[in-house]
N, C-alpha and C positions, 0 to 999 in steps of 0.2 A: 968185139966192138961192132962186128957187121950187123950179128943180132940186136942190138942194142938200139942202131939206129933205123933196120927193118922195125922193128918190134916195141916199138919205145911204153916202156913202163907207164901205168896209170896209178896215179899214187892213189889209195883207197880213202874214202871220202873222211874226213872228220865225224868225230861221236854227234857232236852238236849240227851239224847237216843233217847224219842221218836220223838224228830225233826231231827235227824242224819236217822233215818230210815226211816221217810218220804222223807228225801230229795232222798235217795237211791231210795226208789221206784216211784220218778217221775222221776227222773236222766232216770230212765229205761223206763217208758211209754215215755219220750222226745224223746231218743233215737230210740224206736220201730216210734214211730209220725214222726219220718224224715225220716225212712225208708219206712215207707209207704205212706209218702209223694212222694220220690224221685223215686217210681211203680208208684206212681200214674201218675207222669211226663210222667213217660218212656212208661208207655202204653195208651199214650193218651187220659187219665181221668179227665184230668185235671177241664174241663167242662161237664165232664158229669150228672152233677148235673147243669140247670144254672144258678139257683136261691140260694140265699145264704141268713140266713145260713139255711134255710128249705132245702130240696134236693123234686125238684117238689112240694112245697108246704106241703109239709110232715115231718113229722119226718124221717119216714120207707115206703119209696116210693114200696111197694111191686108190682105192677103192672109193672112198668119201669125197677126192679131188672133184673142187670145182670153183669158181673165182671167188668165193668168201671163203672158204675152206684154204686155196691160194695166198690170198694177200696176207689173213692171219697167221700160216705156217710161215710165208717168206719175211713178214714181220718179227718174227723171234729167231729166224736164221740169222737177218742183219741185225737182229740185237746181240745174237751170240759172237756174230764176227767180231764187232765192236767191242765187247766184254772181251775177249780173249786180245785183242789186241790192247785196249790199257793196259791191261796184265804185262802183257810185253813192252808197253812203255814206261811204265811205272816201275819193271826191271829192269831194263838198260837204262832208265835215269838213274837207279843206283848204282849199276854197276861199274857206269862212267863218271862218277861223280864227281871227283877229283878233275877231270876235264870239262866239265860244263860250268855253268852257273850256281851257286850256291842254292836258291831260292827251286831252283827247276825238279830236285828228287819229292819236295813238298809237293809242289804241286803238281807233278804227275799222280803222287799220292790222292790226292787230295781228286783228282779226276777218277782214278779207281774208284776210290769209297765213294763219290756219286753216283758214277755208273753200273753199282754194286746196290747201293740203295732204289735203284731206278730197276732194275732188274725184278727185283724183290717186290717192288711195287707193281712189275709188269705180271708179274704171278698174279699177286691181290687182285688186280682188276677181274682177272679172269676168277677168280673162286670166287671175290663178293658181288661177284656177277656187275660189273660197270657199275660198281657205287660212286658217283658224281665226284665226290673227294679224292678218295685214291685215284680216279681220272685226271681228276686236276693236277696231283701230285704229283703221277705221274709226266708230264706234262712239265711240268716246273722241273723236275727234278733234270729230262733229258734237256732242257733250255741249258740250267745250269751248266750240267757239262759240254753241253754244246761250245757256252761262251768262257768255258776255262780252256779248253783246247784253241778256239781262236787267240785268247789272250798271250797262251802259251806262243803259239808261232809267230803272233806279232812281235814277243819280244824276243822271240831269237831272230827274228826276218836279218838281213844285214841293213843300216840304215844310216845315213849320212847326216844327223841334225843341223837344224838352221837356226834354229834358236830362237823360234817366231812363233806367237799364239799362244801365250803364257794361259788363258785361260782355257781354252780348246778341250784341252783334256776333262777337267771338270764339267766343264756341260756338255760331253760326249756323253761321260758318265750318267750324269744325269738323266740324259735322255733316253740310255741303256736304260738306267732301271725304272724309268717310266713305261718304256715299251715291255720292259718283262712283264711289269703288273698288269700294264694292260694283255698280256696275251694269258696270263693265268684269271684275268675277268673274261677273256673271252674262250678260256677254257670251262670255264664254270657254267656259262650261257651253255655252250656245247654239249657239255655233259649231262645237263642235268633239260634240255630239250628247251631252254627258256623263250625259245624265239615264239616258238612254236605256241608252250603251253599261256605264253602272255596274249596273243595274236587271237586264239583260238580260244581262250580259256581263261584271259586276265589273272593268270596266275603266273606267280616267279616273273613278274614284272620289274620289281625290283633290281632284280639281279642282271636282267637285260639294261635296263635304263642306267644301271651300274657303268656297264658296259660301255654301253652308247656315250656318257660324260668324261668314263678315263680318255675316248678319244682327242678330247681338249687339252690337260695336262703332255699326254706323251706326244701328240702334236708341235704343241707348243715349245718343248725342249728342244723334239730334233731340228725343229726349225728354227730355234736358236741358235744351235750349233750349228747348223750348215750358213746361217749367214754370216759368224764372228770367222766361219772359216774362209767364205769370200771376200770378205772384209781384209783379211790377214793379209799385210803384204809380205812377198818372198816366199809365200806358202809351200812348205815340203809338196810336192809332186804328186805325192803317195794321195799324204790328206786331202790334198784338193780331187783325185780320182775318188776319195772314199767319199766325201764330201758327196760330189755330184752323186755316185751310188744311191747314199742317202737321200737325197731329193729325189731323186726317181721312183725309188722302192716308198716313201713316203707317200707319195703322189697315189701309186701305183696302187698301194695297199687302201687309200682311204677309197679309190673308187672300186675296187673288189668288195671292200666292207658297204658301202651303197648297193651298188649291186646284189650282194648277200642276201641285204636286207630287201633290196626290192621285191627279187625272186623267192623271198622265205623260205630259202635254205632250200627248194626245188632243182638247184643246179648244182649236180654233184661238182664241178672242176671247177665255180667259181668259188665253194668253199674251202675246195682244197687249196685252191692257191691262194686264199684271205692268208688261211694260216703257215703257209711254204713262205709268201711275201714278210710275215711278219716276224718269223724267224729269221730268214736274210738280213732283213734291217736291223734287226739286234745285233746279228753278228757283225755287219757295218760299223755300228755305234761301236760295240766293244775292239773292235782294231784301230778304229779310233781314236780313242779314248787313250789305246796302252802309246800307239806311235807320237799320238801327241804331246804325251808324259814324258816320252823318251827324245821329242823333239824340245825338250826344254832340259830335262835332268842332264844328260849327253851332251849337250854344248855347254852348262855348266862345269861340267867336270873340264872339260879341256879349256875353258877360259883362264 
């Protein structure tokens, strides 16, 4: 009994904890992965490894090392961490299944097979040499799993609903998938040099000016939703911190994308952070989006 209360027992954490905190800490390697992906763009790394997925036939090309050589080997390192960690989320969601959520072994699945298809694509870029599509695809594809893993944690988060903001959730949404489109238009711009070859060359103007009009649309939604969610009286806590998030990375990202364009794409960190800000915000929207669903469905149920 002496040991017992020198020593007192820690009971080991719940299955659905400790999958809530995995999902967090890939959320976060994903997140670092695309920004170091979107350096590697910008400073012409893209191929500097050109063999894939070895880098020079190597693991750890030490002879070749140098900061392009760098960012594009530590670029498929955090993509291999993150692959091998779904893998292991996508098995303890089955293995614990029977204690979690019905819904959650799917979609663990369902994050594999993205981050599987995104992989596969990360090869392609490198063999068809940065062909502007598989760029894009690329690109869309780690969005996707980006915002399935936030989805995921926000609905295991624990959460107390209030039953307020019946529509919140849908034009969360909405503004998600307004900003994903826009960030796969402004993948395309990127990819395929459009700032550049339009400015210089009046070509692929289109595809910029593309660009430049999704910012009206995806504008428009978030800013939708962040006012029905100031509006909202009794607002969950959560949503009103995600809310303001939202206005700020909103704010935030439209003057980086000015900037962008002022400097023509000449300032490597303000275009990194165009496209780091407009990932954040996605993922904003989409935690959003699920806690607001769950701040209405969850006070139903116990009504």
């Amino acid at each position: 009994m002496t040991e017992s209360v020198l020593k007192p027992s820690i009971a080991p954490l719940s299955p659905q904890v400790q999958i809530r905190r995995l999902v967090w800490k890939i959320a976060i390697a994903t997140f670092l992965l695309m920004a170091v992906g979107s350096t590697t763009r910008v400073m012409n790394a893209g191929l500097a490894c050109p063999d894939w997925p070895l880098c020079y036939g190597q693991f750890l090309p030490f002879e070749q090392m140098n900061l392009r050589v760098f960012l594009e080997w530590f670029h498929r390192l955090d993509a291999a961490i993150v692959g091998f960690s779904a893998i292991a989320l996508a098995g303890l969601s089955w293995w614990w299944r029977s204690q979690l959520p019905r819904w959650l072994p799917y979609a663990s699945t369902f994050a594999l097979g993205s981050i599987l298809v995104q992989g596969l694509l990360g090869g392609l870029t490198v063999t068809e040499l940065l062909r502007f599509d598989v760029v894009t695809a690329h690109l869309g594809t780690a969005l996707l799993f980006f915002c399935t893993l936030l989805a995921i944690g926000a609905a295991l988060m624990p959460y107390n609903a209030t039953g307020t903001g019946k529509y919140l959730s849908g034009l969360g949404l909405a503004a998600a998938i307004a900003i994903y489109l826009q960030s796969l238009l402004g993948a395309l711009v990127a990819s395929q040099w459009a700032l550049h070859q339009c400015l210089w060359g009046s070509h692929l103007c289109a595809v910029m000016n593309s660009h430049l009009l999704g910012v009206i649309p995806a504008t428009l939604t978030t800013v939708a939703a962040i006012v029905f969610a100031w509006r909202t009286p009794a607002l969950h806590p959560t949503l009103r911190i995600l809310a303001n998030s939202a206005a700020f990375l909103v704010l935030l990202q439209i003057l980086l994308g000015v900037a962008t364009y002022r400097f023509r794409l000449q300032v490597e960190i303000l275009t990194i952070s165009h496209q780091a800000i407009g990932a954040a915000l996605l993922g904003v929207l989409v935690m959003f989006s699920v806690l607001a669903r769950r701040n209405v469905t969850q006070s139903q149920s116990f009504s």
